[in-house]
C-alpha positions in Angstrom: -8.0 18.5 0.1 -4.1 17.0 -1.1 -3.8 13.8 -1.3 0.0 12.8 -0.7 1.0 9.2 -1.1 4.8 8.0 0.2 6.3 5.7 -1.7 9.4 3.4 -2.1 10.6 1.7 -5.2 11.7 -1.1 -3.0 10.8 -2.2 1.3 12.8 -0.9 4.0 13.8 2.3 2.7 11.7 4.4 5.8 8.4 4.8 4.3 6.3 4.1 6.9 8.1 5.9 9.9 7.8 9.2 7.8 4.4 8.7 7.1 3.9 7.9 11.2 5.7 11.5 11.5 3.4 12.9 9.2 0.3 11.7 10.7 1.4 13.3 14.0 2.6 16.6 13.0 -0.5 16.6 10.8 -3.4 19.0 12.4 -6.3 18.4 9.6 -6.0 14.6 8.0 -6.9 11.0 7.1 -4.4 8.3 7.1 -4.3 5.7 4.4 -2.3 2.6 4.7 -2.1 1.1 1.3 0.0 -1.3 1.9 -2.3 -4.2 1.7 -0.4 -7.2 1.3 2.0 -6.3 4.0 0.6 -3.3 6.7 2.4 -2.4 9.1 1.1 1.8 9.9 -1.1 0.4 12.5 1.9 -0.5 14.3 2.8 2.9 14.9 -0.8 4.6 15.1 -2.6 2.6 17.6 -5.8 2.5 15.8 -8.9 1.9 17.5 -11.2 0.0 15.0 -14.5 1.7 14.5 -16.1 -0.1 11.4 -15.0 -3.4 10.1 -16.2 -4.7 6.2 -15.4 -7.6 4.1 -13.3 -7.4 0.8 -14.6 -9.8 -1.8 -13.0 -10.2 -5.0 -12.3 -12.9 -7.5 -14.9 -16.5 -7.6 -14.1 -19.9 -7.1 -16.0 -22.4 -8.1 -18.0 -24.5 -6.1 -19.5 -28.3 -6.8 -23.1 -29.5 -5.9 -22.3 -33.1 -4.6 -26.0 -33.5 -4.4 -26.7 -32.4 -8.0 -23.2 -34.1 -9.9 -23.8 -36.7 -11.8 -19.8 -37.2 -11.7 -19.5 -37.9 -15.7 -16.3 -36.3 -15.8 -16.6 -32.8 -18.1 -15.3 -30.5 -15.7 -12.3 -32.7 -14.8 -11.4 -32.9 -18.3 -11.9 -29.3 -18.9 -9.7 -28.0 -16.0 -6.7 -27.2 -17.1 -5.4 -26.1 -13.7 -6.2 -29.6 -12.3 -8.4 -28.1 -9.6 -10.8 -30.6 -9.6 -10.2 -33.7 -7.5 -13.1 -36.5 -7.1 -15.4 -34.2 -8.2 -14.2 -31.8 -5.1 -12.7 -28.4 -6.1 -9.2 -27.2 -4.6 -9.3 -23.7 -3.9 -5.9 -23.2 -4.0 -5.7 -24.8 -7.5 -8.8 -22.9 -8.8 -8.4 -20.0 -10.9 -11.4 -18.9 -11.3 -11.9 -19.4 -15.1 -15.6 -20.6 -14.6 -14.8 -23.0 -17.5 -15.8 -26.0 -15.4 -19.5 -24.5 -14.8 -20.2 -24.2 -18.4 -19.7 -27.6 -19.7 -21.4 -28.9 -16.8 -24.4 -30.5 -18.1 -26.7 -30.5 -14.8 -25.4 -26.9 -13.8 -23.7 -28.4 -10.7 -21.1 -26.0 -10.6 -21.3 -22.7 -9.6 -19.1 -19.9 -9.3 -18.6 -18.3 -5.7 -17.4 -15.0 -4.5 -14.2 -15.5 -2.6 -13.7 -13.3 1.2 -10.5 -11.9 0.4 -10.0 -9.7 3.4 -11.0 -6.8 5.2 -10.8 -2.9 5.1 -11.3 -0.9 8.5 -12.0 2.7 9.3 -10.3 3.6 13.2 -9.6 6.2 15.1 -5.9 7.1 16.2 -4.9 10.1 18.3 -3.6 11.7 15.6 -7.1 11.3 13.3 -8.8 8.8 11.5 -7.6 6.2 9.6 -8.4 3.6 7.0 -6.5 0.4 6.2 -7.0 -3.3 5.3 -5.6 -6.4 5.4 -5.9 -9.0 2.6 -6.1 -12.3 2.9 -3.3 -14.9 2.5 -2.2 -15.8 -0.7 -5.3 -13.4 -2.1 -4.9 -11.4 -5.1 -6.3 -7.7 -6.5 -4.8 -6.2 -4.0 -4.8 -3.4 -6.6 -8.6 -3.2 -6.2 -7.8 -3.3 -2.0 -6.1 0.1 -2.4 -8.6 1.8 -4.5 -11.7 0.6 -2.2 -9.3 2.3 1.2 -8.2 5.4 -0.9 -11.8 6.1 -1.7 -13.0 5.3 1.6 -10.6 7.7 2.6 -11.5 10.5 0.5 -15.3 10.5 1.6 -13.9 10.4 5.3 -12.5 13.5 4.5 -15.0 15.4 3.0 -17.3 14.6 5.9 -14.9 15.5 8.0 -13.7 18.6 6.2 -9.6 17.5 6.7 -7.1 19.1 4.9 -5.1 15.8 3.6 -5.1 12.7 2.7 -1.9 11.0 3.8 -1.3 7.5 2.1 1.0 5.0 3.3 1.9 3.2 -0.2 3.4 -0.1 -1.3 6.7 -0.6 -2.5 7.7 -1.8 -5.9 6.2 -0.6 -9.7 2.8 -2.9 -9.2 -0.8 -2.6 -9.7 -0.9 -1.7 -5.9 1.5 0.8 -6.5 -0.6 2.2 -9.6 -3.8 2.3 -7.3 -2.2 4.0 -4.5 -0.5 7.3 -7.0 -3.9 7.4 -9.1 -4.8 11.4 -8.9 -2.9 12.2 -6.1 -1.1 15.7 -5.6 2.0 14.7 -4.9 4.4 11.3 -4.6 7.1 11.3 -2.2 9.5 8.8 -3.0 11.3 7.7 0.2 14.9 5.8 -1.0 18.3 5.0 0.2 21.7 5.7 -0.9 22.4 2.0 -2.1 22.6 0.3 -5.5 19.0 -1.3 -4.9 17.7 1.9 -3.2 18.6 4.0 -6.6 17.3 1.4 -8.9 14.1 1.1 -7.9 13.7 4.9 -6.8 14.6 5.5 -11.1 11.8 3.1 -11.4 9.0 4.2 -9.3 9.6 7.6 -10.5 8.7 6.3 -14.2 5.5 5.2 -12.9 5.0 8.6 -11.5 6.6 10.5 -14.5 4.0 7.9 -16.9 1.2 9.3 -15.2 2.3 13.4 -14.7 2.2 13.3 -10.8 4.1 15.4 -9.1 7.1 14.0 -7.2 9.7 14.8 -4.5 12.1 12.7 -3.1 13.7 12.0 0.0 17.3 10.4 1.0 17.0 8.4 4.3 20.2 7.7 5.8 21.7 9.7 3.4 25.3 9.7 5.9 25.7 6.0 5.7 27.2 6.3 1.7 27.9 9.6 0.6 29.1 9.3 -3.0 25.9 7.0 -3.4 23.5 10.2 -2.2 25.4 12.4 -4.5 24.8 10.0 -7.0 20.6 10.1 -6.4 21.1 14.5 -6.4 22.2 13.8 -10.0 19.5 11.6 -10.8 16.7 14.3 -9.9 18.8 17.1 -11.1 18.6 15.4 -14.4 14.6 14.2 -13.9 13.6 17.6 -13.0 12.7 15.7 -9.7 13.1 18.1 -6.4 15.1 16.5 -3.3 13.3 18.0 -0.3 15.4 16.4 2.0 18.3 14.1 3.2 17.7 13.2 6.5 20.8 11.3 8.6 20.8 7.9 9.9 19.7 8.4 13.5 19.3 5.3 16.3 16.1 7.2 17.6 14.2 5.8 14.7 15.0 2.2 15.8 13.9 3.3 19.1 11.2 4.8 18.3 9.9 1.7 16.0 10.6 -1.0 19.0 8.5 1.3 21.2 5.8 1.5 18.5 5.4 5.5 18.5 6.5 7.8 15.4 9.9 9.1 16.1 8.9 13.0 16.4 7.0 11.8 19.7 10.0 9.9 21.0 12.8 12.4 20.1 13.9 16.1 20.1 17.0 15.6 18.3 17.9 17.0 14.9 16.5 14.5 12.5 13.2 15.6 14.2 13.4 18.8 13.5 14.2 17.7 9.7 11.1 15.9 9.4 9.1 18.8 10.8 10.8 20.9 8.0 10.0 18.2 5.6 6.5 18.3 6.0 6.5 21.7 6.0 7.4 21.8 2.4 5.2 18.9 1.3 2.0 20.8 3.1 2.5 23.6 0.5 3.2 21.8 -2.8 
């Protein structure tokens, strides 16, 4: 199978709807939304939840009122202030396990903290995995390696073809987890100052790790001395541009109706997407 993961140096650049286009004009895939901390690919799959498991990582620790004698050594240990009248703030807690080791009566222990969740659905296009972590939780890094491995056995059971990943934006540990021995990285950015910045920067983290990369100009019409300006960039990187696909209102359409825009419109920026994965499909 190829894995391909779509990612954006920074948010908003049109990730997501061209990985929704993907999924449809994919025959033979799994879907992967890796974008933990912020998912939003259900919102243009539909997907009907199937299996639902718990995501634990990272402890807290936890105080036996019944077994504390209260004399005080974990309060004075705590450098995060965590520990209040001998009751632990979870919020405060780091984790650190300091507390449970000076405790004299072992009245303190460490806990596994529920972190979030990881589903495998059904869509009409195929199966999909994604997850949602929990507020304020961390290792989302860890997140997106448990869903791209889930994905990859759904695959091989299944036999499919791909492995489409929906990844986050930024240079991150979520980031690094989502391009980890993948076939391909498809940078989605935009001809702004922001949009080029980060694009130069995700494509180091591809570049550090030798994974192939393309990269595609959405809205490409709304500045064209900026898109020129990208061309450069690649020319000089070795990077390919497969596309530069127009700003089109259909897209905004076709996101308030929560459908990928190949289903909603026959226009040409359909047919650009088409030809876009097209190309990726035989990198």
């Amino acid at each position: 199978m190829k894995q391909i993961t779509v990612i954006s140096g920074k948010g908003g650049t049109g990730k997501t709807v061209i990985t929704a286009s993907f999924a449809a004009l994919a025959k033979n895939a799994v879907f992967v939304d890796c974008d933990v901390d912020a998912a939003d690919l259900h919102l243009l799959l539909k997907p009907e939840i199937q299996e639902t498991h718990e995501f634990r990582s990272g402890v807290t620790a936890r105080i036996d009122k019944e077994a504390c004698t209260e004399c005080g050594a974990c309060v004075d240990v705590c450098r995060f202030d965590a520990i209040q009248e001998f009751t632990v703030d979870p919020v405060s807690c780091e984790g650190c396990a300091v507390c449970s080791h000076v405790c004299p009566v072992n009245a303190i222990r460490m806990e596994e903290n529920l972190s979030g969740h990881w589903f495998i659905s059904t869509t009409k296009y195929g199966p999909m995995v994604h997850a949602r972590l929990g507020i304020a939780e961390e290792n989302s890094g860890k997140l997106v390696s448990q869903v791209r491995k889930i994905a990859h056995k759904v695959a091989e059971e299944k036999r499919l073809d791909y492995v489409i990943v929906d990844g986050p934006p930024g240079i991150g540990c979520p980031v690094i987890a989502s391009l980890s021995g993948v076939d391909l990285a498809l940078i989605v950015t935009e001809p702004t100052l922001s949009g080029i910045h980060d694009m130069e920067r995700v494509a180091d983290v591809a570049a550090h790790f030798t994974i192939p990369t393309g990269v595609v100009i959405n809205k490409y019409d709304i500045n064209l001395e900026n898109s020129d300006a990208i061309q450069e960039l690649c020319d000089k990187r070795n990077i390919n541009v497969l596309a530069r696909l127009p700003f089109s209102e259909d897209v905004v359409k076709a996101v308030v109706q929560g459908i990928p825009v190949v289903e909603f419109s026959k226009d040409g920026i359909v047919q650009q997407i088409a030809e876009l994965w097209n190309k990726v499909g035989v990198l």
